[in-house]
C-alpha positions, 0 to 999 in steps of 0.5 A: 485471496479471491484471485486465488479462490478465482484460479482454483475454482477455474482449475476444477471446474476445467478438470471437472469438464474433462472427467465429465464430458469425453468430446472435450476431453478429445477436442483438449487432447487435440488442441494440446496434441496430446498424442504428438510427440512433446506432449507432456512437456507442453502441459508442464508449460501449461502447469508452470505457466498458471503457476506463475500468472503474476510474473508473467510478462505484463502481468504487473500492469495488468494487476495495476489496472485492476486495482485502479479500475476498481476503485473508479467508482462512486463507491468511495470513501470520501462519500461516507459520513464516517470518512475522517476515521476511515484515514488511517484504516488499511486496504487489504490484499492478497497474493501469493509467491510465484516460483519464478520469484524465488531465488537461490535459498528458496524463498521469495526474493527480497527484490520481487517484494516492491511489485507487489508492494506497487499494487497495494498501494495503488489499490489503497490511494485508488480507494481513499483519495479517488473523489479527492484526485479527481477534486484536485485536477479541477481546483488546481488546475485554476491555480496552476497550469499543468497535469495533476501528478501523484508520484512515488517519491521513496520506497524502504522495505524491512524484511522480517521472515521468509516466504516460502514458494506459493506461500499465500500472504496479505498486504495491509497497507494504509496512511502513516503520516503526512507533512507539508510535502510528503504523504506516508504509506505504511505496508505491512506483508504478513501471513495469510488469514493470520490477522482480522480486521474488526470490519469493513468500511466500504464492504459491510456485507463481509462478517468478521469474527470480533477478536479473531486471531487478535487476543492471543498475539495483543501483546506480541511485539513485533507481530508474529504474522508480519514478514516484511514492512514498508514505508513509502512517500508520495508527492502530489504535483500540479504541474512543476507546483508541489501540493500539500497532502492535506489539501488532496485530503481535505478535497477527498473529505477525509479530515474533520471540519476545521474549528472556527478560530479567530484570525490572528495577525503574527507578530513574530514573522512565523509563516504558515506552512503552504496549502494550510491554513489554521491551527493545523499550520502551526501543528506542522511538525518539523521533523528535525525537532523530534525526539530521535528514536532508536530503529529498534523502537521504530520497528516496534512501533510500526508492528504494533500499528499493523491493526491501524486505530480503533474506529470511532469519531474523529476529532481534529485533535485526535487526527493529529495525534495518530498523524505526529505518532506516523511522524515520529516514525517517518522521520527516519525515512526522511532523513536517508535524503540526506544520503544523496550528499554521501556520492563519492563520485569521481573524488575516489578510486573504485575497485572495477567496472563490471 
């Protein structure tokens, strides 16, 4: 959104300065060489050039940058007094589909949708778990040798509605659900401006309307606003160690003080699950005993958490409940590893090489 407030603003105060200023509409026309032959093929070069910024050579690392220089500040949210309710709040951004990132039917490919899918989410881990990474690089590195990694692990993209050429839109993306290896990441791309927010954590000064475009669509299953969601599944490594979420999150002070228990001995030879300690331990879900749930309801579900959960104090219970109700989605996610063992390889003939 403020990239193309930015772009626009540039446009007319570049066109304001040729009206207003006829030295630099002469200097312009020169640069240009306006009054050469091919002229006017150089300025549609230009027009189609700014039209097409994000798919530009480069321009997906620039984009990543940005985001990450952003959010390398104290500003974080690991920092506020309210951080545990913070978890599950989205991170918006805004874009806008290129022509170059159309194809055929005229309409932004199914393909170009995971570039932009990589600079929400960074923007997003970059925001939430900046003080918590930069933690984790210290204290881990005393347990295990090695550089501090978070990497992508698996991506899935469900497509619901078209977007149409240099149609705005807006990804909201935030925390899903986590388990002893893996952190889930929930996307939704929907229609710009069509959602808001009840507010900004770490942007206060921004007003909002209180129930803005959210009356009218409460009972609307899936989102009418929504285009395409996304799961995806990051690891966090120390070396060749894999680290648990939940301490990378503990480290970033986004989870509620452990209660005080008594320390049990077990008799039944259960092992806690690595990096916890606790009754969170014993809360670890095993994904292969979840009730299955049809992809149709999993849909349902993920729209229906496009708004995240209401902001309020979090509790330890609370926490797990809004993180077993991501699990009973990111099962199905979890279970395509199994796909790995489907590869046919060299036990049947194929059709042709190409």
């Amino acid at each position: 959104m403020l990239g193309n407030r930015i772009l626009w603003m540039t446009a007319a105060g570049l066109a304001s300065i040729v009206v207003l200023y006829p030295a630099t509409k002469l200097r312009l026309g020169s640069i240009l060489a306006l009054s050469q032959p091919g002229s006017i093929w150089r300025i549609l070069a230009i027009v189609f050039a700014i039209l097409n910024l994000k798919s530009l050579p480069f321009a997906w690392h620039v984009r990543l940058f940005h985001g990450l220089f952003t959010h390398i500040r104290p500003r974080t949210v690991g920092r506020s007094t309210t951080a545990s309710s913070a978890l599950f709040q989205p991170i918006i951004t805004s874009s806008r589909t290129s022509i170059l990132e159309c194809d055929y039917n005229i309409h932004k490919s199914n393909s170009t949708y995971f570039s932009d899918l990589d600079v929400s989410r960074l923007h997003h881990i970059a925001c939430l778990m900046s003080l918590g990474m930069g933690k984790a690089r210290t204290k881990f590195l005393a347990e295990q040798k090695g550089s501090f990694n978070i990497m992508l692990g698996g991506v899935t993209c469900s497509f619901k509605k078209e977007i149409k050429p240099l149609e705005p839109f807006e990804i909201w993306t935030r925390v899903l659900t986590w388990d002893q290896k893996w952190l889930y990441l929930v996307s939704h791309i929907v229609k710009s401006n069509a959602v808001e927010p009840r507010g900004y954590t770490l942007q206060p000064w921004k007003k909002t309307v209180e129930g803005k475009r959210r009356v009218e669509h409460a009972q609307a299953t899936p989102h009418p606003a929504i285009f395409a969601t996304s799961v995806a599944k990051y690891v966090f490594k120390q070396g060749r160690v894999t680290i648990s979420p939940e301490r990378v999150l503990e480290a970033s002070a986004l989870l509620p003080p452990r209660p005080i228990i008594a320390e049990q001995t077990s008799t039944s030879g259960n092992c806690s699950a690595p990096g916890l300690s606790g009754d969170r331990a014993s809360q670890i879900i095993d994904i292969g005993s979840i009730t299955s749930q049809s992809g149709l309801q999993a849909e349902s579900v993920l729209s229906q958490s496009l708004m995240g959960p209401e902001v309020g104090v979090w509790d330890g219970q609370r926490m797990e409940q809004e993180r077993d109700h991501g699990m009973s989605i990111a099962k199905h996610m979890a279970g395509l590893d199994a796909l790995h063992d489907v590869f046919t390889a060299d036990n049947r003939p194929a059709l042709g090489q190409y």
